[in-house]
KEGU-750846 format. One record per residue (C-alpha): residue number from 1; residue in one letter; chain; x, y, z. Coordinates in Angstrom, 2 decimals. Each point is the difference from the previous one (the first is absolute). Last residue first. Layout:
NUM_A_A_X_Y_Z
...
//
This chain:
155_X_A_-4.81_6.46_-6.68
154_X_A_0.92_0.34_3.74
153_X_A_-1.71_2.59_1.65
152_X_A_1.65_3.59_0.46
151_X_A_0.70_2.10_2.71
150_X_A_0.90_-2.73_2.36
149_X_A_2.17_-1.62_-2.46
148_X_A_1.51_3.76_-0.50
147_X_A_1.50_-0.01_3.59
146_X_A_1.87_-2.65_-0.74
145_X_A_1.82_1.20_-3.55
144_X_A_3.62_-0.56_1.17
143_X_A_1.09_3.55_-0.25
142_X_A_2.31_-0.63_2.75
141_X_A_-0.08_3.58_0.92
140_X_A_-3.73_1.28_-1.17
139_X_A_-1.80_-3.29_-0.20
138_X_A_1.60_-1.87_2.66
137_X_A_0.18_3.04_2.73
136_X_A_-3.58_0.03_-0.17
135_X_A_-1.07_-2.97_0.49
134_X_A_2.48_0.52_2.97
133_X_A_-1.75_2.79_1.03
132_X_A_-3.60_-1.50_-0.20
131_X_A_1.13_-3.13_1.98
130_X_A_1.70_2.14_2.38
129_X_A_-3.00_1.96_0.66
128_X_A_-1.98_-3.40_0.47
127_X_A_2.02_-1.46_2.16
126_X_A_0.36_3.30_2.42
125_X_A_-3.87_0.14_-0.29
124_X_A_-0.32_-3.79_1.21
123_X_A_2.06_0.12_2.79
122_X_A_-2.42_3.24_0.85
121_X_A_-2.99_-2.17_-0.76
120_X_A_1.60_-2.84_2.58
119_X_A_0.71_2.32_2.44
118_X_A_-3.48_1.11_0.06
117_X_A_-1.79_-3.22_-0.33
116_X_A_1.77_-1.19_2.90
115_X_A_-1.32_2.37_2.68
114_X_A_-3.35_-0.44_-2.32
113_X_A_0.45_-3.82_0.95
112_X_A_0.71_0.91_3.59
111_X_A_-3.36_1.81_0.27
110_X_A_-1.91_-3.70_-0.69
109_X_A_-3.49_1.23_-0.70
108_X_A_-0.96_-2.47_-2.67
107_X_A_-1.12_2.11_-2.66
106_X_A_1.82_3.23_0.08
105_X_A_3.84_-2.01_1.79
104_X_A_-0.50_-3.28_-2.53
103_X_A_-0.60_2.17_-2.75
102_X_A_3.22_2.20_0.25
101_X_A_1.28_-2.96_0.77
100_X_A_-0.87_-1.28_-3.39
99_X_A_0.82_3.53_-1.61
98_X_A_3.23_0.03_1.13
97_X_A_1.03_-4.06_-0.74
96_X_A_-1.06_-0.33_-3.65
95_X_A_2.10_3.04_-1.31
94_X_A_2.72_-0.54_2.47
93_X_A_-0.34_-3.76_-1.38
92_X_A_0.48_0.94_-3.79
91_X_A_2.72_2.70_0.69
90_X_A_1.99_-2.42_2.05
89_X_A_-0.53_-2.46_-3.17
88_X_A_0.81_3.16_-2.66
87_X_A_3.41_0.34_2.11
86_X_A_0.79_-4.04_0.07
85_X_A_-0.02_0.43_-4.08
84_X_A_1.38_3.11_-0.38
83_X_A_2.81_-1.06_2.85
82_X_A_0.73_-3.14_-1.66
81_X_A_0.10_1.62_-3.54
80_X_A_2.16_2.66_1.22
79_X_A_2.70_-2.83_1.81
78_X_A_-0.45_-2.16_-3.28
77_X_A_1.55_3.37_-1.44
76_X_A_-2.01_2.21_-2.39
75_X_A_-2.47_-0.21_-2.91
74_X_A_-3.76_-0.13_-0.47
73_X_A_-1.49_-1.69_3.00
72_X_A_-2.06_-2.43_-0.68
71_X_A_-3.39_0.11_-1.82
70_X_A_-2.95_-1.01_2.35
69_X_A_-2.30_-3.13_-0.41
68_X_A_-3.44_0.01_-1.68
67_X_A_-1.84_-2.32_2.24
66_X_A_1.99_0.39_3.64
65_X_A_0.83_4.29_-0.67
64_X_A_-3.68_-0.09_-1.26
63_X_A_-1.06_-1.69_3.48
62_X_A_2.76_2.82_1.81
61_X_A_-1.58_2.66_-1.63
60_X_A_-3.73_-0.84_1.27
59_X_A_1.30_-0.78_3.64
58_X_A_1.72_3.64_-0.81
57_X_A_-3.21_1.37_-1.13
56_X_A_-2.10_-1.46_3.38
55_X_A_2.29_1.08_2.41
54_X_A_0.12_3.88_-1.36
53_X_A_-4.07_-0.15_-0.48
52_X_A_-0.06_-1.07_3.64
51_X_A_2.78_3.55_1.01
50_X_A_-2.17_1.97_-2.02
49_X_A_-3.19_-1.08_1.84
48_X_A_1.56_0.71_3.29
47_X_A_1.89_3.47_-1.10
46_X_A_-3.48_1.68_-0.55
45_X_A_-0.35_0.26_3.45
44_X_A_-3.10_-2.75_1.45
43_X_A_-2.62_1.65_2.53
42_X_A_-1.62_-2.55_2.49
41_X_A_1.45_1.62_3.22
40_X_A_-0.24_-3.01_2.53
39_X_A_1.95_2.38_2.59
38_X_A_2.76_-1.72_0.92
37_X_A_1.23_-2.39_-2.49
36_X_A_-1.74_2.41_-3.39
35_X_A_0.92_3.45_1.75
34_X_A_3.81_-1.35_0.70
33_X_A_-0.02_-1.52_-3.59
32_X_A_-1.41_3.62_-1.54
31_X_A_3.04_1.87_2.39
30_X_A_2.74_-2.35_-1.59
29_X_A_-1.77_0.17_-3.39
28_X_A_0.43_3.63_-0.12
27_X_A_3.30_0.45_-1.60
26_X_A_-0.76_-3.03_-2.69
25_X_A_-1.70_1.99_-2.93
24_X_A_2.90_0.87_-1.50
23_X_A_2.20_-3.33_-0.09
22_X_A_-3.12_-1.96_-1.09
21_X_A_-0.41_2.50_-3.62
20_X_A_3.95_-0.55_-0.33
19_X_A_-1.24_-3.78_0.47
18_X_A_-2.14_0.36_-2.07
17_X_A_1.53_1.48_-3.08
16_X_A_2.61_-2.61_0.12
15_X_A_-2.63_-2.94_0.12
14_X_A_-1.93_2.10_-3.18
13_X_A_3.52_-0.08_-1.36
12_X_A_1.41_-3.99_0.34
11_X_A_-4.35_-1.45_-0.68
10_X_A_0.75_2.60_-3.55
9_X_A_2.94_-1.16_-1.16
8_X_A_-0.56_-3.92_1.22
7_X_A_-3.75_0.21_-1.78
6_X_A_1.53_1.33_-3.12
5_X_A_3.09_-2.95_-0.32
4_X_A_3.54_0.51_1.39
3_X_A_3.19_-0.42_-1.77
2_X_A_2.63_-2.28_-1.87
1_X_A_-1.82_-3.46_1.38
//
């Protein structure tokens, strides 16, 4: 597989886009939780349903990633290709593991899980930052074309 299909494109930004859209709309889920455990309060924040639809698209990626495969890395060491290859993983379960505790502390009450949820979605920021800048770094200085199979779908 030289590149990724449509559905892989678009499943990779929508995902990106939400989790920018989850990193905004998280300052006041501390106080909403707190409201929620103590209080009974009833209302959701807009960064509970963004965080489900986040768990549910990369479950959705990572099927397509199983049925249609993903290219490999396009050039570099077998160090870089190990580290692009164990870096997308990390980035696959930081993707899977905020928004599931994130779940686990809104729905099931457990105030350690959002303690958890919180370190894990910054782990999961730093990832995804360096993800970007390395994509990044690829196409402008190694010129390697990776940031391009995520522009465009494989013909």
């Amino acid at each position: 597989m030289k590149g990724y299909s449509r559905a892989q494109i678009a499943l990779h930004w929508l995902t990106a886009v939400l989790i920018v859209a989850s990193w905004i709309t998280h300052e006041d889920m501390g106080r909403a939780l707190r409201a929620r455990l103590v209080e009974g309060a009833d209302a959701t924040p807009l960064h509970v349903p963004i965080g489900i639809i986040v768990f549910v698209l990369v479950v959705i990626r990572l099927a397509l990633r199983f049925w249609q495969g993903a290219p490999e890395p396009v050039s570099g060491s077998p160090v870089m290709r190990q580290a692009a290859i164990w870096g997308h993983r990390l980035l696959y379960a930081l993707m899977l593991l905020a928004p599931a505790l994130g779940m686990a502390a809104w729905f099931g009450g457990i105030r350690e899980a959002g303690e958890l949820h919180e370190a894990v979605s910054n782990a999961l920021m730093l990832v995804a930052l360096a993800h970007a800048a390395l994509a990044i770094w690829h196409q402008y200085w190694l010129r390697d074309g990776t940031l391009t199979r995520m522009l465009r779908p494989e013909s």
